[in-house]
C-alpha positions in Angstrom: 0.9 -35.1 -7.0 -2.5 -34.4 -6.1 -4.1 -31.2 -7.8 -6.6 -29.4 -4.6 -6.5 -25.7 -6.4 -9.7 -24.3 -6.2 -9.3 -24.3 -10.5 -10.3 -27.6 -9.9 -14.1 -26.5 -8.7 -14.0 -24.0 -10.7 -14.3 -23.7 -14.5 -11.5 -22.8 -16.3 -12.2 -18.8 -17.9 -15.8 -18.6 -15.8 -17.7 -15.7 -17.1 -20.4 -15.1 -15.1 -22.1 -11.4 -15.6 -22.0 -9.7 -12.4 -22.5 -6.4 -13.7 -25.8 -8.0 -14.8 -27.2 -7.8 -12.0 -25.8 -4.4 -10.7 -29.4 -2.9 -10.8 -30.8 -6.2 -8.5 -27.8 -5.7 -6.2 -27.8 -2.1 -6.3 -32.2 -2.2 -4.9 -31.4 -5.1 -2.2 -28.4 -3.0 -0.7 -29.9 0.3 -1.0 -33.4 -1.5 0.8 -31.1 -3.4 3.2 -29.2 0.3 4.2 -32.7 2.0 4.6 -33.5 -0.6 6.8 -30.6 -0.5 8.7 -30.7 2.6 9.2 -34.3 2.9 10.5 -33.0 0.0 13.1 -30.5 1.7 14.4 -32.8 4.8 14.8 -35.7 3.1 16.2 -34.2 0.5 18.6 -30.2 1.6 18.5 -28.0 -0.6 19.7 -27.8 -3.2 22.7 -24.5 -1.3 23.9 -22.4 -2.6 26.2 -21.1 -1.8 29.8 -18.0 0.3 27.2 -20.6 2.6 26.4 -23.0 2.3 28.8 -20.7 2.8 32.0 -21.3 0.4 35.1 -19.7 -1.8 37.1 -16.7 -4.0 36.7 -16.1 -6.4 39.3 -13.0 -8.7 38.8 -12.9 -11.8 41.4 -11.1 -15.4 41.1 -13.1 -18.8 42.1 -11.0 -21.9 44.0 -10.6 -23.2 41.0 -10.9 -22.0 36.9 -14.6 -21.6 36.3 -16.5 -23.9 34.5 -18.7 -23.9 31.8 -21.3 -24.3 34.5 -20.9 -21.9 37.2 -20.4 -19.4 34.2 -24.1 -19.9 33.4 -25.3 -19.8 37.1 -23.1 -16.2 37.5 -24.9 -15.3 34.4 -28.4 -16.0 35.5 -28.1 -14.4 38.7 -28.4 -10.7 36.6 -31.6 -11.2 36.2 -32.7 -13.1 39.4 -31.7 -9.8 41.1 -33.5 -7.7 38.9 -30.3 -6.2 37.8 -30.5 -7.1 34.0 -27.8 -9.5 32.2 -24.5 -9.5 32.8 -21.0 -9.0 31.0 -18.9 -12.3 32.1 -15.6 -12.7 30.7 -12.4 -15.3 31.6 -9.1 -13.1 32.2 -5.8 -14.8 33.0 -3.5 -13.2 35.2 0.2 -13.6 34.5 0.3 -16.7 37.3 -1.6 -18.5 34.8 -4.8 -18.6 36.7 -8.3 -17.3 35.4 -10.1 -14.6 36.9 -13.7 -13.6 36.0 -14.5 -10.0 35.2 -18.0 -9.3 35.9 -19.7 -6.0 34.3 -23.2 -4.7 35.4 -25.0 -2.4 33.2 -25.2 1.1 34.7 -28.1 1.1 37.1 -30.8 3.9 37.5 -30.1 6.0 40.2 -31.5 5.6 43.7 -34.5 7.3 45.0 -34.0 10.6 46.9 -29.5 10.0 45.6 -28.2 12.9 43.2 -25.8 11.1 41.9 -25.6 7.7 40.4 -22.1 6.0 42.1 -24.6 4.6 45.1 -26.9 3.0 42.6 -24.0 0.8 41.1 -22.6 0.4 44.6 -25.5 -1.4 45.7 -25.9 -3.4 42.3 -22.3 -5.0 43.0 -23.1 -5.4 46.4 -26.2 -7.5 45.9 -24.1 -9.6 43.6 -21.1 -10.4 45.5 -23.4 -11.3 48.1 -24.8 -13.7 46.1 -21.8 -15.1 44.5 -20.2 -15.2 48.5 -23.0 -17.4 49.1 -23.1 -19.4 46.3 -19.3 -20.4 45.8 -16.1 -21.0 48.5 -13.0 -19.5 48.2 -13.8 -16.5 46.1 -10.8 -14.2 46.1 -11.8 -10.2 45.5 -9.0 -8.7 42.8 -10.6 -5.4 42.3 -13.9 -3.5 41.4 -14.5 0.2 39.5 -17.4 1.7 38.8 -17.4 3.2 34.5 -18.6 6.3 34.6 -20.9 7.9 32.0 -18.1 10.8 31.0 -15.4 7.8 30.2 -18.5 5.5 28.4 -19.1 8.7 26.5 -15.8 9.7 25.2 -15.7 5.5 24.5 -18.3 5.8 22.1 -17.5 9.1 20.2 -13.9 8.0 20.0 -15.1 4.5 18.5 -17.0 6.4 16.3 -14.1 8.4 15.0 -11.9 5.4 14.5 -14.2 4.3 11.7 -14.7 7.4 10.0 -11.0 8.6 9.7 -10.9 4.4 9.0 -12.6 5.4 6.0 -11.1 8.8 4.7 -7.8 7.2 4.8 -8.9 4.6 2.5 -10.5 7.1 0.4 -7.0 9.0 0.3 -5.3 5.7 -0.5 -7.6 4.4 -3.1 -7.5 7.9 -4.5 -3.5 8.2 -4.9 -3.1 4.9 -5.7 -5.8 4.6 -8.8 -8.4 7.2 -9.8 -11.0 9.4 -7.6 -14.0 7.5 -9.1 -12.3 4.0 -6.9 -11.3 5.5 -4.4 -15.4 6.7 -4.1 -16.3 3.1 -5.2 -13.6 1.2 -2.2 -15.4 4.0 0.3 -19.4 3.6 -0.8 -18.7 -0.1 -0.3 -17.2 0.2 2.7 -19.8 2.5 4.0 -21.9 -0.3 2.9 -20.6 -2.9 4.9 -19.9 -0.5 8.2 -23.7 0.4 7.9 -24.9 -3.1 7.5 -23.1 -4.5 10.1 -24.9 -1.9 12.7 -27.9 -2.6 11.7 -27.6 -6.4 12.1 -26.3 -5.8 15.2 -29.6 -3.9 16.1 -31.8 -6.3 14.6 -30.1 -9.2 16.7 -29.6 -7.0 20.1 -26.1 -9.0 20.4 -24.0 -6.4 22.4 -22.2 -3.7 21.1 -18.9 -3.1 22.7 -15.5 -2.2 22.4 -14.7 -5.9 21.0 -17.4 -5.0 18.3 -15.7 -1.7 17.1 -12.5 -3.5 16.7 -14.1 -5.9 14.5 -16.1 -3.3 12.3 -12.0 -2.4 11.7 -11.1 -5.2 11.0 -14.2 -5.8 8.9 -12.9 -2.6 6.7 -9.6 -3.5 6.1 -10.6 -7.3 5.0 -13.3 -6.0 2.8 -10.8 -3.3 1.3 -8.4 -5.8 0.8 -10.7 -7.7 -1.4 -11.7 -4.6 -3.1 -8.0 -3.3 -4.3 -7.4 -7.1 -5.5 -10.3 -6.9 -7.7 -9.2 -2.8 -8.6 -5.9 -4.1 -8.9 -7.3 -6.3 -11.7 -10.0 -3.5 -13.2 -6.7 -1.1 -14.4 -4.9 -3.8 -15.8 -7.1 -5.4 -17.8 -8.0 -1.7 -18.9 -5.1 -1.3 -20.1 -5.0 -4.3 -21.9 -8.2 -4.1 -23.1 -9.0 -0.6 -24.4 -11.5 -1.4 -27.0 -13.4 -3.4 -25.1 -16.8 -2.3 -23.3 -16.7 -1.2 -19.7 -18.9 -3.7 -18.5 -17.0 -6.5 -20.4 -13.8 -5.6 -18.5 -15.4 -5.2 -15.0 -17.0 -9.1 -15.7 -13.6 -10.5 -16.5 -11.8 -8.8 -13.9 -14.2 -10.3 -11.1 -13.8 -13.6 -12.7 -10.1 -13.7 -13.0 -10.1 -12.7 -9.3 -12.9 -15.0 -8.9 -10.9 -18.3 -7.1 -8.9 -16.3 -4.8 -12.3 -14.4 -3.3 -13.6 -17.6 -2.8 -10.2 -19.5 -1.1 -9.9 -16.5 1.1 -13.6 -15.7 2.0 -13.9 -19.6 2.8 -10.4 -20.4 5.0 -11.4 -17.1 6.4 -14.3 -18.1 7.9 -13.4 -21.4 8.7 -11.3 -19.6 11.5 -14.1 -17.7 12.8 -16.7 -20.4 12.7 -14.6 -22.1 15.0 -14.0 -19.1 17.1 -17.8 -18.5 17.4 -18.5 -22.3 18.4 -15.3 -23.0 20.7 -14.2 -18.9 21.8 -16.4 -18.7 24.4 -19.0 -16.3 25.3 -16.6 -13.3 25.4 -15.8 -13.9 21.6 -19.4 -14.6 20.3 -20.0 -11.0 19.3 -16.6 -10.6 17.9 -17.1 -13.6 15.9 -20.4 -12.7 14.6 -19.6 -9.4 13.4 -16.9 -11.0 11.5 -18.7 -13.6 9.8 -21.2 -11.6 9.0 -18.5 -8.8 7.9 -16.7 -11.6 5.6 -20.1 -12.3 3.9 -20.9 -8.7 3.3 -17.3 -7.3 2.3 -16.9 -10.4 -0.5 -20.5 -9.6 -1.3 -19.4 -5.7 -1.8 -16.3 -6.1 -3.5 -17.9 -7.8 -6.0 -21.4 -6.6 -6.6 -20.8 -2.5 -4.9 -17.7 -1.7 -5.6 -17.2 -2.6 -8.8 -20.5 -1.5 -10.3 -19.8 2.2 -9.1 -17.8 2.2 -11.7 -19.9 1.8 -14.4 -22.1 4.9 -12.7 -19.2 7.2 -12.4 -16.9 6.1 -15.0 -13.0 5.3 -15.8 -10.7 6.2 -17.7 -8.8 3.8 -20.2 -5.5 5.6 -19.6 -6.1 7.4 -16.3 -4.7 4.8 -13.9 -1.3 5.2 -12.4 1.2 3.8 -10.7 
């Protein structure tokens, strides 16, 4: 039979010194954090109609929309002077695909104290240009986001991730020592930060969709993180004479071809979903390419290193 195992692309016992280059990896992600950072506080993010509030307008064409008329709906955002929209493809349990339209919230209107009439009149300029445009639209049903809901939207996305991370610093903790459980949650801090501040370098919106992939993003790059850990206490305990940095080399290596396989397949998947998903998953699928490259990347060169900073114990690890 034909051998395909990644052993076969691979040297057999590679030992290539990661911790090596702790101190290069350790400047580039500290320079790429302090970037990220300064992003997000100069430009923030491109949020989305979740955290924006708006209008949602959700209508149905004679027929499934095309790849076409999506791009004219598109373009009409700005023909109005109403910005660009959020078009997505829902199907309704008849099988049929509806469009749901989102328009950023609008400033208010002249001489209005409140802001409902502004978006009023955005969604009435548009359907009256989608009216004219297209036959047989059917309305389904329109709601105007408020900025109290888009509000408790974004604190409560922002909650999700931080109690994401203390509970993998309580699980990291019980399961090995304090000093991985700090390294799993510095590199997961890493990762979370990064992926912000790509997000405000690009100005891809930042939605709902986008928090659930910063979760996802966590518990992929954690995964690859305990597999390596995993690794780190038992080759401490079978290696008690040999140098820290030794140990942390061969445990990355042993763990070495299944990083690869699963960072690879993985993003196989997404690549596809990025090219073929739709407009709708483009920003889900960027966040999780780009969360694949930076989670292997911190499993390996983040959350391992911390280690050698803080320190382990030969014995120490449990369980």
């Amino acid at each position: 039979m034909f051998d395909i195992s990644l052993v076969r692309y691979l040297p057999k016992g590679t030992t290539i010194p990661f911790i090596s280059f702790r101190w290069i990896a350790m400047v580039a992600s500290i320079l790429a954090i302090i970037g990220s950072i300064a992003l997000f506080s100069t430009r923030n993010l491109n949020y989305g109609i979740d955290f924006t509030g708006g209008t949602v307008w959700e209508f149905h064409l004679a027929d499934n929309p095309t790849d076409k008329q999506m791009g004219e709906i598109r373009a009409l955002g700005p023909e109005l002077g109403l910005g660009a929209f959020t078009l997505q493809t829902i199907t309704q349990q008849s099988g049929i695909e509806a469009l749901r339209l989102g328009i950023i919230k609008q400033p208010a209107l002249e001489g209005d104290d409140t802001d409902t009439r502004a978006q009023q009149v955005a969604l009435d300029k548009v359907q009256e240009a989608i009216y004219a445009k297209y036959d047989d639209v059917t309305h389904l049903s329109r709601q105007v986001l408020g900025t109290k809901v888009s509000g408790e939207l974004k604190s409560k996305g922002a909650l999700a991730v931080g109690l994401a991370l203390l509970m993998v610093l309580l699980y990291i903790w019980i399961r090995f020592e304090w000093q991985f459980g700090a390294g799993a949650v510095i590199a997961l801090a890493h990762d979370v930060i990064l992926t912000i501040g790509v997000f405000s370098l690009t100005r891809l919106e930042f939605n709902l969709s986008i928090v659930a992939a910063i979760l996802t993003i966590v518990g992929y790059s954690l995964n690859d993180t305990v597999i390596v850990y995993d690794r780190i206490r038992e080759n401490l305990r079978k290696f008690k004479k040999k140098p820290l940095e030794e140990v942390l080399n061969l445990s990355i290596n042993d763990t070495l071809s299944r990083t690869i396989m699963t960072s690879v397949t993985t993003m196989l998947a997404l690549v596809a979903l990025f090219v073929w998903g739709g407009d709708g998953l483009h920003g889900f699928a960027f966040a999780m390419i780009w969360g694949v490259c930076v989670g292997t990347y911190s499993s390996i060169f983040v959350a391992s290193p911390v280690l050698m900073f803080l320190g382990v114990k030969r014995t120490g690890a449990h369980k």
